[in-house]
N, C-alpha and C positions, 0 to 999 in steps of 0.2 A: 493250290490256292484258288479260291471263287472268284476272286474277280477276274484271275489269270483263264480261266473255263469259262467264263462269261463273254471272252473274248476281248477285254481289255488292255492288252499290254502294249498293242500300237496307240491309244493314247496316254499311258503313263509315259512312253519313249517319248510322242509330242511332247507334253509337257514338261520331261526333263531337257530337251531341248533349249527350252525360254526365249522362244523365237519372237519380235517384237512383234509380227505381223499374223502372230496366230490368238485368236479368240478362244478361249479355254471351254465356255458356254457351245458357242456357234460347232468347233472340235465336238463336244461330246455330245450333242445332238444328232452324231450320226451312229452313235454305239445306242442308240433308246431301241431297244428290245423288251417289249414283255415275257415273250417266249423265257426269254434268260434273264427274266427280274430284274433286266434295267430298265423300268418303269418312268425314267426321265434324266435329262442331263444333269441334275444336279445329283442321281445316284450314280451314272458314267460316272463323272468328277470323281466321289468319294471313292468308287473300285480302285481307280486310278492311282488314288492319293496311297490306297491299300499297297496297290504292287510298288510305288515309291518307296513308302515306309520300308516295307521288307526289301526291298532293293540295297538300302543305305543301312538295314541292318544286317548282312551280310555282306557288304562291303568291308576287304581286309584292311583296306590303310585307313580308314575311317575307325574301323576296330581297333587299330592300332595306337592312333590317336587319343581317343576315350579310352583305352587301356593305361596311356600314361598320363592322363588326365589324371582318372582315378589314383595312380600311385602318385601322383604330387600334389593331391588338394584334396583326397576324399576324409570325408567325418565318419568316425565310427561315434554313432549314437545312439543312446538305448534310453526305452522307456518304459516303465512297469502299466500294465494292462487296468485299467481301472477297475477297481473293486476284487484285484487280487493283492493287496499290500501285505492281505497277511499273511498267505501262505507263501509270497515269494520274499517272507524277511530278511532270508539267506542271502536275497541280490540288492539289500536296501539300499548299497554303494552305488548302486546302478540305476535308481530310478528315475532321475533324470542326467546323464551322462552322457557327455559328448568330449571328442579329442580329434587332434589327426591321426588316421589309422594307420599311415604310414611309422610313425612310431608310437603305437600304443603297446605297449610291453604285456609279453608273453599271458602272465596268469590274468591281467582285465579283457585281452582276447578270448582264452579259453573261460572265461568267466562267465562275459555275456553272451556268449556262445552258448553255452549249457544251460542259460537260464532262455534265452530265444528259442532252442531244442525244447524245454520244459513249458511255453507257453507263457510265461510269464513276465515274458520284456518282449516288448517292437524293438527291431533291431534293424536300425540303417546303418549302411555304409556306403556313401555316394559324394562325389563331388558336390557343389554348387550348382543347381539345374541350370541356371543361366550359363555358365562356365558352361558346360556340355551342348547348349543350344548354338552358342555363338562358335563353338568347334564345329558342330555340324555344319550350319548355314554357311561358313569360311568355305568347307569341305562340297556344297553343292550348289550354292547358289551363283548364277554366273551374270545375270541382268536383273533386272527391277522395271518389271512390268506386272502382268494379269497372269501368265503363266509361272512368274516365278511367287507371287503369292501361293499358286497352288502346292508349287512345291515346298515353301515355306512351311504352309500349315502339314503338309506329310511328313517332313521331317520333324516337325516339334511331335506329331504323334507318334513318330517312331523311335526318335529318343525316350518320349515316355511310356511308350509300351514293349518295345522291343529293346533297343540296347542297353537303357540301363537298368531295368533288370537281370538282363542275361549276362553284364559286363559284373554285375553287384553281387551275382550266383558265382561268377569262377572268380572276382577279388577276395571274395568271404573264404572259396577255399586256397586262395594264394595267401591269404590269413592264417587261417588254420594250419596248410603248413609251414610258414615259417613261426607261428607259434606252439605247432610242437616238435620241432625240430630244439627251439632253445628250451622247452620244460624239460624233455629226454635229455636233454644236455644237464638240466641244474639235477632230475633225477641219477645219470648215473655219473656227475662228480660226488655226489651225496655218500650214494651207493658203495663207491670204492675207499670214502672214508669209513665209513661203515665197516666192511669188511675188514678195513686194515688196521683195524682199532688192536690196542695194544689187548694183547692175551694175558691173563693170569698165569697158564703156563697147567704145568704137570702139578697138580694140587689136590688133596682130597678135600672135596667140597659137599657142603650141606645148604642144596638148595631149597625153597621154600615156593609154591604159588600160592600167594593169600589169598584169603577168602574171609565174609563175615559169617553166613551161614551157613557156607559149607564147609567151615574150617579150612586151615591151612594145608594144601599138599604140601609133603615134608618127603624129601628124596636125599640118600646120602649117595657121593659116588666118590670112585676110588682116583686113583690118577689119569687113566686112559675114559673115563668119564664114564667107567663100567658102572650101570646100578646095584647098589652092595644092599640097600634098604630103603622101605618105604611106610610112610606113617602119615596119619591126620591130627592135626593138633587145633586149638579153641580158644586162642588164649584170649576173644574178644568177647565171648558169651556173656560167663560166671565167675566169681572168684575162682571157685574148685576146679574150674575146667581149666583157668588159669595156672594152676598150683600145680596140674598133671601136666600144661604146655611145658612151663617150665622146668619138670622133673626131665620131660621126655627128650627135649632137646639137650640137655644137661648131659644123660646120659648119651645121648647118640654122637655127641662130639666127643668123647670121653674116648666110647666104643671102635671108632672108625678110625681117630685118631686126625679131626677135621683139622683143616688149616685155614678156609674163609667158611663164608658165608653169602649166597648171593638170592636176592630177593626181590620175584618180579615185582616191577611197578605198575601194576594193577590195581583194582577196588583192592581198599585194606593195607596197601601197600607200606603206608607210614606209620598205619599203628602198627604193624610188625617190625618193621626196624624201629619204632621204640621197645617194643617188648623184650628182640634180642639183642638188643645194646643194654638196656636193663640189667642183662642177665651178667654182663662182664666179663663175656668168655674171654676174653683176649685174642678174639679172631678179628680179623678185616670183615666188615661187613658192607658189602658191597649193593647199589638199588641196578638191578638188569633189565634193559627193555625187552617189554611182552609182545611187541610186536609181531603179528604172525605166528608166535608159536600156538596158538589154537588150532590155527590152519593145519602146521605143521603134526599137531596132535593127532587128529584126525586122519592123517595123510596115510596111503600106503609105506612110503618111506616108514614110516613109525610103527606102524603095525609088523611090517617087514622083522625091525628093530627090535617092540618088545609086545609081541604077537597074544603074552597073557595077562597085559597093562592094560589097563581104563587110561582112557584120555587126559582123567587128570596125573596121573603117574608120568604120563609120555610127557606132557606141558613144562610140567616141575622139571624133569630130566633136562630140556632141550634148555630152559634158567641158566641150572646149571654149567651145561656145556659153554652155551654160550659165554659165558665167564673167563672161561678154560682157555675157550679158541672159540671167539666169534665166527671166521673167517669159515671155519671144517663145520661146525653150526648150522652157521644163514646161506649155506649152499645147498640144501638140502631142501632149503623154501622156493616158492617163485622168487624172483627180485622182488616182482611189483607188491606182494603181499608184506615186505619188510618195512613202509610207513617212511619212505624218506623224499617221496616224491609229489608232486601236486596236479590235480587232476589228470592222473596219468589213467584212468579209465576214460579219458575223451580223447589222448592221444592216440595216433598213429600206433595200432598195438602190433602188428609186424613190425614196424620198425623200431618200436618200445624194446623186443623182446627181443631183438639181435643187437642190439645198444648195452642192454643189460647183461646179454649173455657174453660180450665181446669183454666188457667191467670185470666180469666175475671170474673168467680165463684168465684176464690179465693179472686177477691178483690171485690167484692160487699158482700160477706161473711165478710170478715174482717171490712169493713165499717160500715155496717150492713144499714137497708134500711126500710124506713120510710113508715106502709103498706098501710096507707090512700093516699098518694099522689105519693106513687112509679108507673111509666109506668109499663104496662105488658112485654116491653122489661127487665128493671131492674128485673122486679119480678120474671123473667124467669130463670135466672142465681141464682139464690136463691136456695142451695142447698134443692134436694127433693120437689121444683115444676117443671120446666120447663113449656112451653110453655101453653100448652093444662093449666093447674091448674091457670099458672098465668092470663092468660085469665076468666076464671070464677073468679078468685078472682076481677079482673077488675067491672066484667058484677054485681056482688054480689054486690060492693061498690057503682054502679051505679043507682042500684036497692034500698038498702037498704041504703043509705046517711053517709057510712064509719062505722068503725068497732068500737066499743067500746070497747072492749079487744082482748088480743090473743087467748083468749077462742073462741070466735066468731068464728073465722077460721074455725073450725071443722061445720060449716053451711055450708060452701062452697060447692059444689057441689062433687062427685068426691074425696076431700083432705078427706082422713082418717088416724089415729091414726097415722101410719108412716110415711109420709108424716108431716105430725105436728109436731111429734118426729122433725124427721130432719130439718124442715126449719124454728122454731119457734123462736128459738135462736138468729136467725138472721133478722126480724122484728120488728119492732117496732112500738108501739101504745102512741103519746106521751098527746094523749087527757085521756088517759083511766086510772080508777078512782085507778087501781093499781099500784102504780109509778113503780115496776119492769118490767110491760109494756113495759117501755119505755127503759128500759137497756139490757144488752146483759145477763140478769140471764135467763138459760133458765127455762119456768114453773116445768120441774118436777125439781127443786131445790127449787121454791117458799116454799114449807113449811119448809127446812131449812133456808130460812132467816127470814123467820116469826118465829121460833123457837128462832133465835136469837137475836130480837126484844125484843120478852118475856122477855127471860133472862137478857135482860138490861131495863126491865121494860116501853120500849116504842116503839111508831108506826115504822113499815117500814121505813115512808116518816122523823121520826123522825131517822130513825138511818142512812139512806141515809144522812140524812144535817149535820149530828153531828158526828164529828172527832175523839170529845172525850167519845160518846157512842161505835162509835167503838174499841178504844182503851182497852174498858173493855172487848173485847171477848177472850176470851182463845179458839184459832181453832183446838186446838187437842179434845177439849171436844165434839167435832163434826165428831172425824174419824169415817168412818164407813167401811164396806165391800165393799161398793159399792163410797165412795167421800173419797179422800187419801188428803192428807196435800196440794200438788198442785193447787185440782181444789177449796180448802177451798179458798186459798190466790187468783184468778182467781176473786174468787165472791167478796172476800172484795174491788180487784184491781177496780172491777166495781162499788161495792157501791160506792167507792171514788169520782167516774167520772164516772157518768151510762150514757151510750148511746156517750160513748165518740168518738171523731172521730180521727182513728192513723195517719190522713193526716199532712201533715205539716202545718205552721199555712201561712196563703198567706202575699207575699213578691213581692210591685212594683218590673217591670223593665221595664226600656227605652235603646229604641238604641241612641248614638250618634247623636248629630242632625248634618242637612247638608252631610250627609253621605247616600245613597237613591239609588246610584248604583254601577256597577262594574266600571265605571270609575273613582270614585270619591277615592278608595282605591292606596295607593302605599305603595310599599316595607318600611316596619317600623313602620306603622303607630300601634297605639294599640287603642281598644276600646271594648264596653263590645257584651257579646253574649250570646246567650242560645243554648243550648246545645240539637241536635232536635235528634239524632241518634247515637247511638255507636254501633261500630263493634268490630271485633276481631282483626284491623287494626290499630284501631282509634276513633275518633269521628268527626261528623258534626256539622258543627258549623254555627245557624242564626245569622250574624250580621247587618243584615237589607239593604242588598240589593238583594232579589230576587232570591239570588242565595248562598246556604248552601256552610261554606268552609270547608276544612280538613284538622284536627288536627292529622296528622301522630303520629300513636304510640310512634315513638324518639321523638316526641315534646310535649310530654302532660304533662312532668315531668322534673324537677333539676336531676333524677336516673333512676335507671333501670326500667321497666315499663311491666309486661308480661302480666298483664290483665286492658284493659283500665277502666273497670267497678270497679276497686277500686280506680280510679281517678276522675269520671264523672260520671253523671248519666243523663239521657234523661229529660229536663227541668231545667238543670240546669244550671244557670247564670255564667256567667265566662270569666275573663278578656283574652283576644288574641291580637297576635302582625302579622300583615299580612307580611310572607315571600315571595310570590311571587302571582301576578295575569295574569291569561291567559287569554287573554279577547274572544282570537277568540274560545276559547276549555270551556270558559264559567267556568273557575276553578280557585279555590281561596287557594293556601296553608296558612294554621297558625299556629304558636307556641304557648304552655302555658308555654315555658321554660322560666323562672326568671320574672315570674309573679305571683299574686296573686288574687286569686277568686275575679269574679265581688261581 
């Protein structure tokens, strides 16, 4: 520091002092140096005041002080920049905003945050300057004479130029991360509903990516979600282009022997589910979010997959699947690319990205996953292989024309004992000649269920089917040191229902017909929706016009309401009554108040 080189610091010490009998003037009259540009006592003084200031702003219990100042009384306030209102219309909530920041909830942090980052809001966050002055002055001032003014006026310069700004630099990121610690949170409880969305199951589906001008991709797939055929159809041009849409889907459900229907919800989206409702097939016709499968199109993953498909063939296919088995689907994407989260490009992306990945184990675990025809992306997330394992387990089944037990595994290249240990449990083998293959017992319990066979005098596969063979076990005749009363009822739970799936069981839904955009909604109107996003706000709500509305927290409930996720959950259907629509802001407010689930 210069005033400290200037040789100052034995009069900043006098003056911290505050000795009644010293003259602060008469003191610095003896630091007057030209040599060293102290040109006269009154620039001594200010040196002085210098090394003060930074004195009391590296002071820890001072800092400590003003650190919990700041958490019990600072404002977070934001302002918009003059003569940017227009282009920051995105942050108009925030143009002139102010709260305690101590609880200002997650998304108006990362909000004004993003818009402060962007240039477009003054962003404070600070106590009361008074409140920080009268902590300091408590913190140094010890008398009231001529030397304690001088320290007085250092400390008011060093609260305002040293500590709080440098206190207001690490609050804003004490902000930041506990505001994205709770989005990562509302992102991956989203996420995991997301994935564990009820499947259609083993179906032959004819999926669809609409389009106006570049007509519809049109994809049929067979049961394991194999591509059997693919075609373009128009039915939004021309009449005649109409008459061939119509012929052609006609015949390709005929052909394949379709059993739904699923249709991204996309541009066009709604004039195609009228078109093929129109038609009468007697299929389920189902609307599938397009979220990220563009991404996904484009992806190595896909090209991997269908290596002599255009992008739009791969898009349609992934509709499709998705329908089938969201969960084997939207593992193949990033998480954050899946549209269930909110500003999770200004979150913490390390720790975004093991949040998500930690979500996306846990539900293909829980599922559990089928080893003969799982992707290497599903296989991957399989607790105790990852990538590198599920890959050779791939190239092994390729080679070797699929596994006949879970014994097998231990061929695989690379997978040893521990690795088996942990991800065995969670595969399944449903060709293989051991039916607990096929359930979630893992093998070192096999010989206690075979033990327990014995004892009721019949096969495995006979005591899996029979209710009332299980009935005769006595489970405590089975504690041991190592399997306690819990994981006994665990294995019975399974015999009951081996290889069971904890998904919900799938349930149509249709939007409203005649309803396809924002202008088609007004004030009052009710109709049903799904449920694409919840926040710590709210929830977003698809009611099928292209544009998600919001269910304000006061609106989702008859009562008081402090966590929206014990009202709604991501995919879930639910009747809404439109309170207001902005057409030019592209925003749709809704109520659930004194209504009842779609």
């Amino acid at each position: 520091m210069i005033a400290r080189e200037r040789g100052l610091q034995p009069l900043a010490d006098l003056l911290l002092e505050q000795a009644e009998a010293t003259d602060p003037l008469t003191a610095a009259a003896a630091y007057v140096d030209n040599a060293k540009e102290v040109p006269d006592a009154e620039a001594a003084l200010a040196g002085a005041r210098d090394i003060i200031a930074e004195t009391l702003s590296e002071d820890a219990d001072l800092r400590a002080k003003l650190r919990r100042l700041f958490e019990q009384e600072a404002s977070l306030t934001s302002e918009v920049f003059a003569g940017l209102e227009e282009q920051a219309a995105t942050y108009r909530d925030y143009f002139n905003w102010s709260e305690r920041a101590a609880t200002a909830p997650s998304h108006r942090v990362l909000a004004m945050l993003r818009g402060w980052r962007e240039v477009f809001l003054k962003l404070s966050i600070r106590p009361p300057e008074e409140r920080g002055l009268e902590l300091v002055l408590k913190h140094c001032l010890k008398a009231a004479n001529a030397c304690s003014a001088q320290v007085e006026l250092a400390a008011s310069d060093g609260l305002k130029r040293l500590l709080l700004p440098s206190l207001e630099n690490e609050y804003r990121a004490s902000l930041k991360s506990r505001a994205d610690e709770e989005a990562i949170q509302v992102f991956a409880r989203n996420l995991r509903e997301l994935l564990m969305a009820a499947p259609l199951g083993s179906k032959r589906v004819l999926a669809i990516d609409p389009g106006y001008r570049t007509g519809c991709k049109l994809v049929c797939l067979d049961e394991q979600g194999g591509l059997r055929h693919h075609a373009v159809i128009y039915p939004t041009q021309s009449e005649k282009l109409l008459k061939e849409a119509e012929a052609t889907v006609r015949q390709l459900a005929a052909d394949y022997a379709i059993e739904a229907v699923a249709i991204g919800n996309g541009t066009a989206s709604r004039e195609t589910e009228s078109f093929v409702r129109g038609l009468n097939l007697g299929l389920p016709v189902v609307m599938v979010s397009e979220s990220g499968a563009s991404i996904y199109s484009a992806s190595e993953v896909a090209r991997r997959e269908f290596p002599d498909q255009d992008v739009t063939v791969r898009g349609a296919v992934s509709i499709g699947r998705r329908l089938m088995d969201p969960l084997a689907e939207l593992v193949k994407l990033d998480p954050k690319s899946i549209g269930v989260g909110q500003y999770q490009h200004d979150v913490d992306q390390t720790l975004l990205k093991q949040r998500l990945d930690e979500v996306v184990m846990s539900c293909v675990n829980a599922v559990g996953v089928e080893l003969n025809t799982a992707s290497r992306e599903l296989l991957a997330y399989v607790s105790g292989l990852g990538p590198a394992l599920a890959e050779n387990i791939v190239a092994y089944r390729a080679e070797h024309g699929g596994f006949k037990s879970r014994q097998e595994l231990l061929k695989v290249p690379r997978l040893g004992p521990k690795a088996f240990e942990q991800a065995a449990g969670f595969l399944r083998v449903s060709c293989s000649l051991n039916p607990l293959d096929a359930s979630a017992v893992h093998p070192e319990r096999y010989a206690l269920v075979e033990q327990m066979a014995r004892d009721c005098a019949c096969t495995v596969a006979e005591l899996i089917a029979s209710e009332d063979q299980r009935r005769k076990l006595d489970l405590r005749k089975y504690l041991s040191a190592e399997v306690g009363l819990p994981t006994l009822k665990d294995i019975l739970d399974e015999l009951r229902r081996p290889g069971r799936d904890p998904r919900a069981h799938f349930e149509i839904f249709s939007f409203l017909e005649g309803v396809s955009e924002l202008k088609h909604l007004s004030p009052g109107m009710e109709l049903p929706g799904l449920v694409t996003n919840v926040t710590n706000f709210g929830a977003f709500v698809d009611i099928g016009v292209h544009q998600d509305g919001l269910v304000h927290i006061s609106q989702l409930a008859d009562r008081f309401v402090k966590d929206p996720n014990t009202v709604v959950k991501v995919g879930q259907p639910v009747t809404v009554r439109v309170i207001e629509v902005d057409l030019k802001r592209s925003r749709i407010a809704l109520s659930m108040r004194g209504l009842a689930k779609a």
